[in-house]
C-alpha positions as CSV (number, residue, x, y, z in Angstrom):
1,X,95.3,93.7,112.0
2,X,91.5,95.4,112.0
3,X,90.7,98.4,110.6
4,X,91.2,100.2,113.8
5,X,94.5,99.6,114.2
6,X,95.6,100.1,110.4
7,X,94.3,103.9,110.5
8,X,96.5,103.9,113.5
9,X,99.4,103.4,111.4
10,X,98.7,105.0,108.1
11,X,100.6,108.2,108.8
12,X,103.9,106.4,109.5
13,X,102.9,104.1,106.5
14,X,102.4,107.2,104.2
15,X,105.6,108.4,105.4
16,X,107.6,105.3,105.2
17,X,108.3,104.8,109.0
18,X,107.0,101.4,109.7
19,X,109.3,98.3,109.7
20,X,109.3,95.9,106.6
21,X,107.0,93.2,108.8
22,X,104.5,96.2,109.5
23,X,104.5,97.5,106.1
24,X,103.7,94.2,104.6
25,X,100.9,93.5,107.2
26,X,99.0,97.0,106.4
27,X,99.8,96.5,102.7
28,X,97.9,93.4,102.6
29,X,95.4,94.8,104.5
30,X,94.4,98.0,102.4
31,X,94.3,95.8,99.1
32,X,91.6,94.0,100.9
33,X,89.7,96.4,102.4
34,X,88.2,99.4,100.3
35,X,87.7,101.5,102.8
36,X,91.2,101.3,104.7
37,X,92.7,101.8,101.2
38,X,90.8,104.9,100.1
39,X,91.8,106.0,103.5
40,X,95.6,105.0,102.3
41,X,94.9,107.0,99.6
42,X,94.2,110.0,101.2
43,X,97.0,109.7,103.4
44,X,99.4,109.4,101.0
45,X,98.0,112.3,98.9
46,X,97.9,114.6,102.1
47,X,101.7,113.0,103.1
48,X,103.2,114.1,99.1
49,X,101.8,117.8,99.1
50,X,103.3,118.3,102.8
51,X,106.4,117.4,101.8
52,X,106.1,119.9,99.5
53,X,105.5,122.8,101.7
54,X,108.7,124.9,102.1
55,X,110.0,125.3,105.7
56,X,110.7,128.7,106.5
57,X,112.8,130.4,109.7
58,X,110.5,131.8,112.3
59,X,111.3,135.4,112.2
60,X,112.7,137.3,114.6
61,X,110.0,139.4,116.0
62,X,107.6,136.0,116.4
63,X,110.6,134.4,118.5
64,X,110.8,136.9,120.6
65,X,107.0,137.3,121.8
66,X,107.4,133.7,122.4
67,X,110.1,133.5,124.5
68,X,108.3,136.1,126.4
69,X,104.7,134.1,126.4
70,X,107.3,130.9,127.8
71,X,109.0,133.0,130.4
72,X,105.6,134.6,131.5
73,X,104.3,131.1,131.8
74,X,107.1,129.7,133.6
75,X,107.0,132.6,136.3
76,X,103.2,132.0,136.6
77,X,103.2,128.2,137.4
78,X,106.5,128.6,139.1
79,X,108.7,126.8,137.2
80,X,112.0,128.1,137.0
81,X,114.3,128.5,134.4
82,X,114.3,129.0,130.6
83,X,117.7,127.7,129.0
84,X,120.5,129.9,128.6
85,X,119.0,132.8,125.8
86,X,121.1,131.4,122.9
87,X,120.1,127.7,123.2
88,X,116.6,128.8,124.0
89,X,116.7,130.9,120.7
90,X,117.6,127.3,119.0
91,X,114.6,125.9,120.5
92,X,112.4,128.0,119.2
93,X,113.7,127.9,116.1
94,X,113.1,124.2,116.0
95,X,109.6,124.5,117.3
96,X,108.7,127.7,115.3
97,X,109.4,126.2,111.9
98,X,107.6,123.3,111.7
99,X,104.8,125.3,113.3
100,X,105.0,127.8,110.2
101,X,105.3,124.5,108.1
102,X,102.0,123.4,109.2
103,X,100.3,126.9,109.0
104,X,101.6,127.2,105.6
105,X,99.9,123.5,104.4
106,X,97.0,124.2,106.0
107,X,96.6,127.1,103.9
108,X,97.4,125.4,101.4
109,X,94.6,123.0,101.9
110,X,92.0,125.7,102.3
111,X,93.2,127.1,98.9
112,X,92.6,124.1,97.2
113,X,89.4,123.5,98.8
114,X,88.1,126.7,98.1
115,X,89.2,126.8,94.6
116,X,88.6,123.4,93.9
117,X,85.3,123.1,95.5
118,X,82.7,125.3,93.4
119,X,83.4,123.7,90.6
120,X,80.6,121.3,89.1
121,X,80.5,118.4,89.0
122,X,79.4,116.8,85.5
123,X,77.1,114.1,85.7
124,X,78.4,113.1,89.1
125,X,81.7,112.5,87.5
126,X,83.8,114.8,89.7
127,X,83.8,112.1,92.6
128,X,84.0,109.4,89.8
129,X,87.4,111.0,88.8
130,X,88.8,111.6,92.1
131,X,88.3,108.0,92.9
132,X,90.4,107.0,89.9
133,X,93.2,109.7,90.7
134,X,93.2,108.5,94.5
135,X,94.0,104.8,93.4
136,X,96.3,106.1,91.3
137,X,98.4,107.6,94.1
138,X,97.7,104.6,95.9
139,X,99.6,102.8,93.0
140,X,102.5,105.3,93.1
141,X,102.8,105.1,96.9
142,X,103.0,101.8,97.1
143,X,106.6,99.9,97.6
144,X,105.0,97.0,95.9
145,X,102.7,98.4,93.0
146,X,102.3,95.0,91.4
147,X,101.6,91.5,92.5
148,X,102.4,89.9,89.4
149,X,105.4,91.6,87.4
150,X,105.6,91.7,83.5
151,X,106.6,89.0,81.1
152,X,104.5,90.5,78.3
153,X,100.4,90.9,78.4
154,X,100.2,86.9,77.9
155,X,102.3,86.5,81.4
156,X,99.9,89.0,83.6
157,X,96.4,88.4,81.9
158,X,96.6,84.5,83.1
159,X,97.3,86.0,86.3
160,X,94.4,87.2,87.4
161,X,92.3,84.1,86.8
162,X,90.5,83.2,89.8
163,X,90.9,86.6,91.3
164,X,88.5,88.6,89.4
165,X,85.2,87.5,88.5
166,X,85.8,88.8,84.8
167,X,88.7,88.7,82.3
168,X,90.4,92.1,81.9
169,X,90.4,92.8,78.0
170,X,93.8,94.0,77.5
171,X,96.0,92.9,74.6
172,X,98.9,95.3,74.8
173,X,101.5,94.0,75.6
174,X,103.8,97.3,76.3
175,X,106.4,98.4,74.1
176,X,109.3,100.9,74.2
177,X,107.0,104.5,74.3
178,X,104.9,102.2,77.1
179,X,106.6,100.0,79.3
180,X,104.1,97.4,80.9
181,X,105.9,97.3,84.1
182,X,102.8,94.6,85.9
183,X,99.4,94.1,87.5
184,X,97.8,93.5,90.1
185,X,94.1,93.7,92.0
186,X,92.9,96.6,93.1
187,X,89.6,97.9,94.3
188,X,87.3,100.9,92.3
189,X,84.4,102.0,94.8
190,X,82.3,98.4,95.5
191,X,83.9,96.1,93.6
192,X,87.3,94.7,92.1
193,X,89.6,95.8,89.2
194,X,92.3,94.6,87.2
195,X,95.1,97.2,87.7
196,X,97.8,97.3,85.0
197,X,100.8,99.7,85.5
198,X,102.7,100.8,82.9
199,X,105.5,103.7,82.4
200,X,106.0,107.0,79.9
201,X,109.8,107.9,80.7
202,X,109.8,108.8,84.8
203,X,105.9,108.7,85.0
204,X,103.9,105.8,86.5
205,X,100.5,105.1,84.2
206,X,97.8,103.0,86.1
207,X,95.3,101.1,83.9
208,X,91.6,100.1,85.4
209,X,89.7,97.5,84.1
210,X,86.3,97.2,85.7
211,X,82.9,96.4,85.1
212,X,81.1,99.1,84.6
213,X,77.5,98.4,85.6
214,X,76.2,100.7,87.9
215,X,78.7,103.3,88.7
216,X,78.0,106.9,87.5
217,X,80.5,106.2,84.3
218,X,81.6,109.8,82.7
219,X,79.1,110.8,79.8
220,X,79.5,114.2,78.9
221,X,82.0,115.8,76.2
222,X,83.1,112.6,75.1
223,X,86.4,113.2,72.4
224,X,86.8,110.0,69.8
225,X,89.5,107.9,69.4
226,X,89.0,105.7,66.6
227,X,86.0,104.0,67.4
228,X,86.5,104.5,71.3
229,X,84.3,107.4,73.0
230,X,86.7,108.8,75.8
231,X,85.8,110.8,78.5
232,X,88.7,113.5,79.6
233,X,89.0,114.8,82.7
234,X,92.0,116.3,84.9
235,X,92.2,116.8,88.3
236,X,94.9,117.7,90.8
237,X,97.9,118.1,87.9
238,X,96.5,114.4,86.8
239,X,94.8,113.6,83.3
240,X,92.6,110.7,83.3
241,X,90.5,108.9,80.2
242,X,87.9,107.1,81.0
243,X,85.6,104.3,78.1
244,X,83.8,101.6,77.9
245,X,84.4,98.8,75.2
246,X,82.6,95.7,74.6
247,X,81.1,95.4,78.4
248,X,84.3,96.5,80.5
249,X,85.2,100.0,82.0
250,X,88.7,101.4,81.5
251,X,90.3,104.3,83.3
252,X,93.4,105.4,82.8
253,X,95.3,108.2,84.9
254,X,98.9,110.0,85.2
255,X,100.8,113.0,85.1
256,X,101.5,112.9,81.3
257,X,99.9,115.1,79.0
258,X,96.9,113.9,77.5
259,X,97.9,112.9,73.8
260,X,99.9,110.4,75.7
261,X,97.2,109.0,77.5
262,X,95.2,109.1,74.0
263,X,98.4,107.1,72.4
264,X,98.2,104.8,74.9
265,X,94.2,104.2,75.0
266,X,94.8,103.9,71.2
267,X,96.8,100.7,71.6
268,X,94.9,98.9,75.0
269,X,92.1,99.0,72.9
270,X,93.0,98.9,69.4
271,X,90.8,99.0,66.0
């Protein structure tokens, strides 16, 4: 498939409509191609707050101007008849709610943009930390979050030989507070990462590993860990840390609190 035709389909992906054959074709697609999977990302983001929304019964008042708006319309084209009055109330009904649904998100959308928006951005980090949280949702969204499921750290870091042009320095190997579920390779902005997914209870944890050369890495407000520097940030209900240690980036996102995250940095990248 080309990029063209994946956007196509990245609503019914989001959504979980397309069959397994389809699936597995975009899927493959979108780990290869940065810009298809941000735009995955997206998608899926916009998909999970929708399906949030609450639907809500048109009220009464609203369905009747439109019945009168349809039967107004029908007499002026001269088209005849509108359905019997209690199946054309069902109709509306039908219509009216998702149309309240989608007024509702779209408010929804401007609120977040206009409260979300104004804030500043410290040393360019704000789009820095939205493209961590983005691939995180991509991880979450996914039906197959990992290529390469866990044995223990000394079963996934061979793995990725060959397929990154670096060696992701990881020697955790998960434990019971951390399950290390898998990895797999991912993409951060221009270039490849290591992706290692691990679980806190219910929540998903995505680990990047990247090389950090070039990219606008988080500077400000740094908290220590030990002998790590860690940038904090949250956006969108998510935490994310973000360090650098001995030549490789590491960002690590998720809907836990942030001591968690802080236990968890503590052992990827131990004393």
């Amino acid at each position: 498939m080309d990029c063209r035709t994946i956007r196509e389909r990245l609503v019914d992906y989001a959504g979980g409509r397309l069959e397994a054959s389809q699936r597995v074709a975009v899927t493959r697609h979108i780990e290869g191609c940065p810009a298809c999977g941000h735009a995955a990302a997206v998608e899926a983001e916009l998909t999970f707050a929708l399906q949030r929304v609450p639907r809500y019964r048109a009220p009464e008042v609203l369905q009747r101007r439109l019945q009168a708006l349809l039967a107004t319309t029908s007499a002026t084209s001269g088209e005849v008849v509108l359905a019997p009055p209690r199946r054309r109330a069902s109709q509306l009904a039908n219509w009216t709610t998702p149309f309240v649904s989608a007024c509702a998100a779209a408010v929804l959308v401007l609120v977040v943009v206009r409260t979300t928006a104004p804030r500043p951005a410290r040393n360019g980090s704000a789009d820095f930390l939205a493209e961590a949280v983005n691939d995180h949702l991509r991880v979450v969204s996914s039906s197959h979050p990992v290529e390469i499921e866990s044995g223990g750290i000394h079963q996934v870091k061979p793995w990725f030989t060959g397929r990154l042009e670096f060696g992701p320095r990881v020697a955790f190997s998960g434990d019971g507070d951390f399950p290390l579920v898998g990895g797999s390779v991912g993409y951060f902005r221009d270039r490849k990462a290591a992706v290692f997914v691990f679980t806190r209870r219910l929540h998903t944890i995505t680990l990047l590993v990247l090389p950090p050369d070039g990219l606008a890495w988080p500077t400000d407000g740094l908290t220590q860990l030990g002998r790590l520097s860690v940038a904090e940030e949250e956006s969108r209900g998510f935490s994310a840390l973000f360090w650098r240690d001995r030549g490789l980036g590491y960002a690590l996102v998720s809907d836990v609190s942030k001591s968690d995250l802080e236990m968890l940095a503590s052992r990827i990248n131990p004393e």
